[in-house]
Steps between C-alpha positions, in 0.01 A plus 500: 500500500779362286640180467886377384508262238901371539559361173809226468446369868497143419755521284572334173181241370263661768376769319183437318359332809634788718345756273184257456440432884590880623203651273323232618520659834475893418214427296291448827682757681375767249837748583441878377897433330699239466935586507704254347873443584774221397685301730886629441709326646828667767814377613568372821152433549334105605303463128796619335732228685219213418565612123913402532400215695242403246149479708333794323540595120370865422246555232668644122425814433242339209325322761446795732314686232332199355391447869383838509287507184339188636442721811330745326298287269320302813400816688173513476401827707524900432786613634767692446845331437869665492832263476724803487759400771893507450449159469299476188732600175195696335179676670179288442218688635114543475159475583326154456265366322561867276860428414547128558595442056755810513680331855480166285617608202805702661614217709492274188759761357693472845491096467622521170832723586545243804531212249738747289700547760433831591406496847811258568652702739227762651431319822913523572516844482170584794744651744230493758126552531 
């Protein structure tokens, strides 16, 4: 079976525990793949309202992938592992423990363009999943 891993869904400062606590979890579950998504946020929907009215702040795109890598790092099982969804800005995918350095090292390229600035404006333009 395969498990979602919804990056970004406690939103800004939750991430390393997120990541930490949810591989935590799929460890023991042992999934044959685990699909990871971002939480991208609509208009006109309730989480997007608690934003303007200040009761949720959404994770920076720096944080999602920081979160991720942390994801990544703490799996502990074979499995295979794809975060190619419209809302990730660039494919990470692979089997684990095999490719666990190359997912690392990539996503320490992606957290370095999200502290550039490059990423800035990715999760505006998802028109829908």
């Amino acid at each position: 079976y395969i498990l979602n891993f919804l990056g970004g869904l406690g939103g800004h400062g939750y991430g390393l525990d997120h990541a930490r606590k949810s591989a935590e979890v799929i460890n023991q579950l042992h999934p044959t793949m685990v699909y990871a998504s971002e939480l991208t946020l609509f208009p006109d929907t309730p989480l997007s309202q608690d934003v303007k009215e200040g009761r949720f702040a959404d994770a920076t795109e720096e944080e999602r992938m920081i979160e991720m890598k942390e994801f990544i790092r703490c799996l502990e099982i074979p499995t295979v592992f794809k975060a190619e969804h419209v809302t990730i800005p660039v494919p990470v995918r692979g089997r684990l423990p095999e490719d666990k350095e190359a997912m690392l090292s990539l996503l320490d390229r992606l957290i370095a363009m999200a502290r550039a600035g490059q990423m800035d404006h990715f999760r505006q333009n998802v028109a829908g999943l």
